[in-house]
C-alpha positions as YAML, in Angstrom:
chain: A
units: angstrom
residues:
- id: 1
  name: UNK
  ca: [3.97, 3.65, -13.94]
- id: 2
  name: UNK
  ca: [5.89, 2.46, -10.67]
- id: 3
  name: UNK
  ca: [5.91, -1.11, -10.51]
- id: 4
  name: UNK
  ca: [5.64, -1.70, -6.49]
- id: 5
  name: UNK
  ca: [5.97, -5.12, -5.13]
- id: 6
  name: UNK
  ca: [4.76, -5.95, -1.59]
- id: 7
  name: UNK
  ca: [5.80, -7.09, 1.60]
- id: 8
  name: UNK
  ca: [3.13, -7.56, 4.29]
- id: 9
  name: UNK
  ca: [4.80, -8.75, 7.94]
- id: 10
  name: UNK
  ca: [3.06, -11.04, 10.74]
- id: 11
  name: UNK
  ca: [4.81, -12.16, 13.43]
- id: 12
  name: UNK
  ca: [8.20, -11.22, 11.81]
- id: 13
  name: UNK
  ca: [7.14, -12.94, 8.34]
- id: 14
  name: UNK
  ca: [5.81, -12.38, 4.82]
- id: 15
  name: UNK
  ca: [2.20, -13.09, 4.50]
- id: 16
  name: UNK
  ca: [-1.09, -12.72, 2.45]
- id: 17
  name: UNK
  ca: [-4.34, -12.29, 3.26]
- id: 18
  name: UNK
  ca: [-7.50, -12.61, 1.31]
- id: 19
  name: UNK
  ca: [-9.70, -9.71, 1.40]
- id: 20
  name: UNK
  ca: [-7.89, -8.30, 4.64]
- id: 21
  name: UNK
  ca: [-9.16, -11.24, 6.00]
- id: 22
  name: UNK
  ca: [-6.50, -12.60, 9.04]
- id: 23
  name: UNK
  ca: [-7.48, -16.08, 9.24]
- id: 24
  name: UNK
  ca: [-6.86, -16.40, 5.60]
- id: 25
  name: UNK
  ca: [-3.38, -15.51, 6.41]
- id: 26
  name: UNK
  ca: [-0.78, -17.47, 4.24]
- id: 27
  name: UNK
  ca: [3.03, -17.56, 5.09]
- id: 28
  name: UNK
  ca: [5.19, -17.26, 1.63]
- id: 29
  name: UNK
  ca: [8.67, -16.88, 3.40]
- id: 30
  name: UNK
  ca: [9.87, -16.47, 7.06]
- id: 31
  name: UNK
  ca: [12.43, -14.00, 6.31]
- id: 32
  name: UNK
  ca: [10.47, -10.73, 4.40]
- id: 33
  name: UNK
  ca: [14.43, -8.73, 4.63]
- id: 34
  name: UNK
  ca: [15.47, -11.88, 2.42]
- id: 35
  name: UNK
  ca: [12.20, -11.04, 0.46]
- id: 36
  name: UNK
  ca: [13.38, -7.15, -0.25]
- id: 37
  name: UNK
  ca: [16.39, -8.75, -1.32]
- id: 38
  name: UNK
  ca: [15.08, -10.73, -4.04]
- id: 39
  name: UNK
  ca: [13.13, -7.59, -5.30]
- id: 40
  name: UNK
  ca: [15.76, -5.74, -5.63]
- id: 41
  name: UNK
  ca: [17.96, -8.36, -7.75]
- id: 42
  name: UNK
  ca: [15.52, -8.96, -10.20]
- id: 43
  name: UNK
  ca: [15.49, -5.25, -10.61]
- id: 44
  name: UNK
  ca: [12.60, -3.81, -9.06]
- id: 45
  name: UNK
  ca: [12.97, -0.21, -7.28]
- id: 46
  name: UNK
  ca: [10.27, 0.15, -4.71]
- id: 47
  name: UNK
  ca: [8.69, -1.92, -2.67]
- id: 48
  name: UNK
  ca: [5.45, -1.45, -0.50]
- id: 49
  name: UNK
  ca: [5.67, -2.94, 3.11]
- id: 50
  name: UNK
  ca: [2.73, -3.15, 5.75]
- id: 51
  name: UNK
  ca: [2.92, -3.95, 9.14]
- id: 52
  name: UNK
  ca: [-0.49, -6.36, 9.54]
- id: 53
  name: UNK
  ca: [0.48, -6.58, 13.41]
- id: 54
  name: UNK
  ca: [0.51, -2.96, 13.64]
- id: 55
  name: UNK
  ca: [-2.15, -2.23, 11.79]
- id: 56
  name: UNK
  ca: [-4.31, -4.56, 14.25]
- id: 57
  name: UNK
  ca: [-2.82, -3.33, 17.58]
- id: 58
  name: UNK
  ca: [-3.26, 0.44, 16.24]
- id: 59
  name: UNK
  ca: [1.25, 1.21, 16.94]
- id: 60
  name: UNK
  ca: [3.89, -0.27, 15.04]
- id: 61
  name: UNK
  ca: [5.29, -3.58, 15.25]
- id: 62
  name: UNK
  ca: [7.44, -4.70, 12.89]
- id: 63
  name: UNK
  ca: [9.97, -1.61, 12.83]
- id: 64
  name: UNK
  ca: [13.19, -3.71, 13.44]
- id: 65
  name: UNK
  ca: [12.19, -5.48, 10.16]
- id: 66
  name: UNK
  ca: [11.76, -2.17, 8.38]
- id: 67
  name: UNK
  ca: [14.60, -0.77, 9.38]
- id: 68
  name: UNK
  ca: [16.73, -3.85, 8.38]
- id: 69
  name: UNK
  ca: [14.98, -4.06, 4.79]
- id: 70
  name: UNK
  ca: [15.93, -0.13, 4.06]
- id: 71
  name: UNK
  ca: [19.63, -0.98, 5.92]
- id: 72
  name: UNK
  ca: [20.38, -4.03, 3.41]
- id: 73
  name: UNK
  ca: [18.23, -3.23, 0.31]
- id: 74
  name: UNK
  ca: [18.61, 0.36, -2.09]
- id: 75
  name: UNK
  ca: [14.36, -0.36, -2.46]
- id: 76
  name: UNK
  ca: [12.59, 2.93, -2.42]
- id: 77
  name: UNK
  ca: [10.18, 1.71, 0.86]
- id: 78
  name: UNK
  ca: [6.68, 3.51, 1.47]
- id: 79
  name: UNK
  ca: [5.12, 1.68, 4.95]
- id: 80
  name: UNK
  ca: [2.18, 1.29, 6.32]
- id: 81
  name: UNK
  ca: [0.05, -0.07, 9.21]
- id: 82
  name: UNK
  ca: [-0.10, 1.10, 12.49]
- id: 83
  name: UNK
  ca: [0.73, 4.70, 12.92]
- id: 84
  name: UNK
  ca: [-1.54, 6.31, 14.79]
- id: 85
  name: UNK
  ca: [0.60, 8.84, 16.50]
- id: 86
  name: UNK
  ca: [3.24, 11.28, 15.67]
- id: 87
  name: UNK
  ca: [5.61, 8.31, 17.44]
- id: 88
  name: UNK
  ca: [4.61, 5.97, 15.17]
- id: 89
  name: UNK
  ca: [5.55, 8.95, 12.25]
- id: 90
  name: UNK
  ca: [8.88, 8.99, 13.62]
- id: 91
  name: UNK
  ca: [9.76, 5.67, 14.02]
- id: 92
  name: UNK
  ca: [8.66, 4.76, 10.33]
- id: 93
  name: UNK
  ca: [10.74, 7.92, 9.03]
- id: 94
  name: UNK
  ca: [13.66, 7.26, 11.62]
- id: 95
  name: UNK
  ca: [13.32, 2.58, 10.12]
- id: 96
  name: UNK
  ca: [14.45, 4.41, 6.56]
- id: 97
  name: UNK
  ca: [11.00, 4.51, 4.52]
- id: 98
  name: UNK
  ca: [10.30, 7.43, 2.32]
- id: 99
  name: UNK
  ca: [6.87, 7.39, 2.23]
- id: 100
  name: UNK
  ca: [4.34, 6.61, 5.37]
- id: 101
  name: UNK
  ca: [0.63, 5.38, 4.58]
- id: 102
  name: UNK
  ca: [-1.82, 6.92, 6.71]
- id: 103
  name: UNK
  ca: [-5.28, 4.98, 6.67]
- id: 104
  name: UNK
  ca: [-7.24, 4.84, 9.99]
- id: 105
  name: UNK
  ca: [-6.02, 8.31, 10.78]
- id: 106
  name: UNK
  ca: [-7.69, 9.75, 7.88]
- id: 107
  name: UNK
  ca: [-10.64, 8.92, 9.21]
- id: 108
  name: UNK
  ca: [-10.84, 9.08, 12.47]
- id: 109
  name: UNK
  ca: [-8.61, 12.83, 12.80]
- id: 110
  name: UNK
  ca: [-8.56, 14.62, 9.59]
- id: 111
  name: UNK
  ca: [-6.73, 17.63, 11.72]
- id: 112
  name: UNK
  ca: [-4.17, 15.16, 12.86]
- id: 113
  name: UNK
  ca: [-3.46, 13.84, 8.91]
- id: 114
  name: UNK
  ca: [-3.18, 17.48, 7.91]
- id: 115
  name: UNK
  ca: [-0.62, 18.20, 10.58]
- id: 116
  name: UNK
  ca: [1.17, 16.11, 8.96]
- id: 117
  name: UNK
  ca: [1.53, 17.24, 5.56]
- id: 118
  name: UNK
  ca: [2.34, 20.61, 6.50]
- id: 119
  name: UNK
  ca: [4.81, 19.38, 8.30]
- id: 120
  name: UNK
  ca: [6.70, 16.38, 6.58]
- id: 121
  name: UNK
  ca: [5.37, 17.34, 3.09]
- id: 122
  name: UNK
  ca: [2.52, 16.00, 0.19]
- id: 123
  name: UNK
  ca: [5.66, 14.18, -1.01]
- id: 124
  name: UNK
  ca: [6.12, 11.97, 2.44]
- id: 125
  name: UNK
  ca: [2.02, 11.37, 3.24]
- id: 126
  name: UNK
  ca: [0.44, 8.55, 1.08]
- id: 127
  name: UNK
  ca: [-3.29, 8.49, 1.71]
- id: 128
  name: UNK
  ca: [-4.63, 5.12, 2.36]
- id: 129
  name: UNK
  ca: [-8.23, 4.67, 0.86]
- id: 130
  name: UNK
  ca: [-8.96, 1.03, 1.71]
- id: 131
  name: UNK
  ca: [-12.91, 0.26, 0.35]
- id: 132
  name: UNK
  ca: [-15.06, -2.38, 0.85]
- id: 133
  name: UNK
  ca: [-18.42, -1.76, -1.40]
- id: 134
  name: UNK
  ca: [-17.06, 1.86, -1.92]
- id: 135
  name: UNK
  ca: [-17.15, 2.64, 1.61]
- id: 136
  name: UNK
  ca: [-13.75, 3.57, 3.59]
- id: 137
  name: UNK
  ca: [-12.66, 0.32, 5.63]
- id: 138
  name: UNK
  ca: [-10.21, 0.96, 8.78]
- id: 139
  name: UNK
  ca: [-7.84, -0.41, 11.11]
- id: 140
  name: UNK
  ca: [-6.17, -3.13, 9.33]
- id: 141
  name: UNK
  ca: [-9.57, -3.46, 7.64]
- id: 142
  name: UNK
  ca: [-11.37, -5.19, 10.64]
- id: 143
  name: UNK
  ca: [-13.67, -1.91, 10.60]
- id: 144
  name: UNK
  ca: [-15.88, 0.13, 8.48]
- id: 145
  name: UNK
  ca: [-17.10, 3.77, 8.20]
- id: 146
  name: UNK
  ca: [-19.55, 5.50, 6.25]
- id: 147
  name: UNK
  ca: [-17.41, 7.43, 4.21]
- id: 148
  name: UNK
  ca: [-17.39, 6.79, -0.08]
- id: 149
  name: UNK
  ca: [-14.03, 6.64, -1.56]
- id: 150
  name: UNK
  ca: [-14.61, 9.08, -4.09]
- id: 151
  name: UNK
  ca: [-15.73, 11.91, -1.92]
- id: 152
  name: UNK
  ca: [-12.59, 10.97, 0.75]
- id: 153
  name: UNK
  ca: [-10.60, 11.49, -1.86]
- id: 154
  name: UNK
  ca: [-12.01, 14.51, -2.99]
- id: 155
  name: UNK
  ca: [-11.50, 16.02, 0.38]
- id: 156
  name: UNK
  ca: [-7.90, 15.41, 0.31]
- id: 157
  name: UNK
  ca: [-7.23, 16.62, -2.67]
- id: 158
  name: UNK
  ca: [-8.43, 19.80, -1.64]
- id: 159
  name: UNK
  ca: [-6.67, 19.64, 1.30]
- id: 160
  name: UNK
  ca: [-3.18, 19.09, -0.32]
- id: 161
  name: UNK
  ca: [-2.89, 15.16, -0.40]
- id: 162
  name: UNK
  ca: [-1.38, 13.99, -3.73]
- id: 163
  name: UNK
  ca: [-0.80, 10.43, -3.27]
- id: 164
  name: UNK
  ca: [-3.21, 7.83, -2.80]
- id: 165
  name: UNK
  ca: [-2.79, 3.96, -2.72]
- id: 166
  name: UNK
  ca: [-6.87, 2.75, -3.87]
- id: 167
  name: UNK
  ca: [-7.60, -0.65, -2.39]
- id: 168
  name: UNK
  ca: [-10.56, -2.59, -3.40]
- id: 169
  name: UNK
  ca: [-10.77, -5.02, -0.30]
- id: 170
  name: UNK
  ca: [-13.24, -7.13, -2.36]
- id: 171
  name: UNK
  ca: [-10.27, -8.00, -5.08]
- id: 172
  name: UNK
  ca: [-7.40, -8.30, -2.75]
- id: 173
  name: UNK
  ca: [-5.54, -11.45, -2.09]
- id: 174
  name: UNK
  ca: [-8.56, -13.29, -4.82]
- id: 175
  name: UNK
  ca: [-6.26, -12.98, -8.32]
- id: 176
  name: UNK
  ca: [-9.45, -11.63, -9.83]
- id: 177
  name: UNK
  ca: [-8.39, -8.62, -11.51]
- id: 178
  name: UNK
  ca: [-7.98, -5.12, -10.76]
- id: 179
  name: UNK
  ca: [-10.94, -2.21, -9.56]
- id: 180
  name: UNK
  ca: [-10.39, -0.69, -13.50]
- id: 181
  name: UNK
  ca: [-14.58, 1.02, -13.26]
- id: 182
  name: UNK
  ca: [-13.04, 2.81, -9.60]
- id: 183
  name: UNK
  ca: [-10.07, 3.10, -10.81]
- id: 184
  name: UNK
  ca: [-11.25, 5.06, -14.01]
- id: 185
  name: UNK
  ca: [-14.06, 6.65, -12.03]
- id: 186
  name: UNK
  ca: [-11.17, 8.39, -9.64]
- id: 187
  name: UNK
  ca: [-9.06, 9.16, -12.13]
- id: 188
  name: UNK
  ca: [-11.90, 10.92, -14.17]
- id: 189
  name: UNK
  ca: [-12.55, 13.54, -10.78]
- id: 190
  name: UNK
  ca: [-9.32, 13.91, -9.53]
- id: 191
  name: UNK
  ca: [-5.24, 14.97, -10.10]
- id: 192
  name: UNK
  ca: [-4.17, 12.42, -7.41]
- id: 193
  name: UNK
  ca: [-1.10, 10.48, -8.10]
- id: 194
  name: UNK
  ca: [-3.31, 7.01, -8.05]
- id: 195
  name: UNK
  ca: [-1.44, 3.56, -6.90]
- id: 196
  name: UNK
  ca: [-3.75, 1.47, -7.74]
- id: 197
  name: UNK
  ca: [-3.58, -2.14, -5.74]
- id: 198
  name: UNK
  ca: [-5.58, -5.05, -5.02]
- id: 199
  name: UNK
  ca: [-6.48, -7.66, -7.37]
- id: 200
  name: UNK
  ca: [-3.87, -7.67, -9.77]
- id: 201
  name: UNK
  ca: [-3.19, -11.26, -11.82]
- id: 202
  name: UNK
  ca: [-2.00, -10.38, -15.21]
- id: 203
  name: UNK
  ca: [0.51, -8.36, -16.94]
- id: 204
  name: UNK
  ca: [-2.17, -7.13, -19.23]
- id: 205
  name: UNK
  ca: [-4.18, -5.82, -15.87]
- id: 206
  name: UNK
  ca: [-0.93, -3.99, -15.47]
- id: 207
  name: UNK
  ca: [-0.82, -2.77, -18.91]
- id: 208
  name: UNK
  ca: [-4.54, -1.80, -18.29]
- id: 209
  name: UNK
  ca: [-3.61, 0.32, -15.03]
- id: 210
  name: UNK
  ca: [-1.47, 2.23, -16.92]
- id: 211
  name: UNK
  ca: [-3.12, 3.15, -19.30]
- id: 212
  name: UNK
  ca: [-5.71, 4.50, -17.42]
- id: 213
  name: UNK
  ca: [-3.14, 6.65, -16.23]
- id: 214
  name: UNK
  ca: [-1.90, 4.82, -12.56]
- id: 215
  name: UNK
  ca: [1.16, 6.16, -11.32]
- id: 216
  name: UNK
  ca: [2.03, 2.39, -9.34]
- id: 217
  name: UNK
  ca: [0.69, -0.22, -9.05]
- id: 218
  name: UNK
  ca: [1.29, -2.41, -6.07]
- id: 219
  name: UNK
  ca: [1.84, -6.36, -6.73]
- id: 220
  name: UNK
  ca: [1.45, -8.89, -3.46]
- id: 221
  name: UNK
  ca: [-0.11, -12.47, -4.50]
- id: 222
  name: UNK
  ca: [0.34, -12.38, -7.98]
- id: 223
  name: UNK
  ca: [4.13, -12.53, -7.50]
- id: 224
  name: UNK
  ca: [4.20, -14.92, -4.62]
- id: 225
  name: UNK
  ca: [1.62, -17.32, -6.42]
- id: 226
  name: UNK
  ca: [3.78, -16.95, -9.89]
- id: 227
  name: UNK
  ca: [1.37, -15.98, -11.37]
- id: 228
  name: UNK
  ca: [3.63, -13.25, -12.83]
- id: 229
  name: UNK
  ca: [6.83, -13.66, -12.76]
- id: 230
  name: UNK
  ca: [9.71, -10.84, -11.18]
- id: 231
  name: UNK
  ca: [11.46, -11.23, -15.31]
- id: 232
  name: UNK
  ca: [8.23, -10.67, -16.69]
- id: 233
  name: UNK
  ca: [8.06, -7.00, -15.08]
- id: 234
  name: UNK
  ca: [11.48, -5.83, -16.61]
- id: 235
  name: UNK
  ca: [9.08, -4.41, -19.45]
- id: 236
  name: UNK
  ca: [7.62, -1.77, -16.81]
- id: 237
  name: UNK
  ca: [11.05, -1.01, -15.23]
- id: 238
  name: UNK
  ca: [12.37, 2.65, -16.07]
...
């Protein structure tokens, strides 16, 4: 299982929200490329970044940042937040990431997501199932739709995604432990490679996720709140 820490930018720093919520926002440093750099000398391989400013004003942001993480930092980088166009595509690809996460999108223009993978690859296309109550949240989460994660998913699968980051808004930011039922429950219907993130406190939640079979799991307050500790992960390091 990939261990993936995160990054999520505002206004050019590294923050963390509670449930997605933006006046929760805490600042942890002022420099996230500083941040990446850290990662990577304790050991860790990947990192998952989100632009929150993009992901509220629907383009991206926070590029310059991106592009200066993957330019100073050998971190595997998937990104997220705020592509909405096949612009936004190319400036994420053209900052250095490997991976883009496509969220609102997937909602709101199937046709457009699909595009996509036939055309950069199931390899390049992370879906982003964001839930609240099992219902797909968009747009930086400030929005709902009608739409239950496990049948989303389900419909990608079939239509060639094979990624998927699973985010339980309820658990995220609150160091209450992971979405292990949903987590299960997904992993029970479908083949998709599962990053699981959101909630996670405790290196035994980690153990737990992969177990179940995860293939990441994404870490944001946990690390910045010490509540596990960058040595501590060496364990789940390749």
């Amino acid at each position: 299982m990939r261990i993936i820490p995160a990054i999520d930018i505002m206004n050019g720093k590294c923050v963390r929200l509670e449930k997605g919520d933006f006046a929760t926002r805490k600042i942890y440093s002022d420099n996230p490329v500083e941040m990446a750099r850290l990662f990577q000398d304790a050991g860790m391989q990947y990192l998952h970044v989100v632009d929150l400013d993009g992901a509220k004003a629907r383009k991206i942001i926070n590029f310059k940042t991106v592009e200066k993480i993957t330019a100073e930092t050998n971190l595997i980088v998937d990104f997220g937040g705020g592509i909405h166009c096949e612009e936004d595509v190319k400036i994420a690809f053209d900052s250095g990431v490997k991976q883009i996460t496509i969220g609102s999108i997937a909602v709101q223009n199937p046709a457009l997501l699909l595009e996509w993978l036939q055309k950069y690859g199931a390899d390049k296309i992370i879906l982003g199932a964001d839930c609240r109550g099992r219902k797909i949240a968009t747009h930086g989460w400030l929005e709902s739709s009608n739409q239950d994660i496990l049948s989303f998913l389900l419909s990608y699968e079939k239509n060639g995604v094979s990624y998927s980051i699973v985010t339980d808004i309820e658990k995220d930011g609150m160091l209450a432990g992971p979405s292990l039922d949903l987590y299960t429950e997904i992993l029970s219907a479908t083949s998709i490679n599962l990053i699981a993130s959101g909630g996670i406190t405790t290196l035994n939640d980690l153990k737990l996720l992969k177990e179940l079979g995860c293939e990441g799991a994404i870490i944001g307050k946990a690390l910045y709140e010490g509540n596990i500790s960058l040595q501590e992960l060496n364990q789940f390091l390749c």
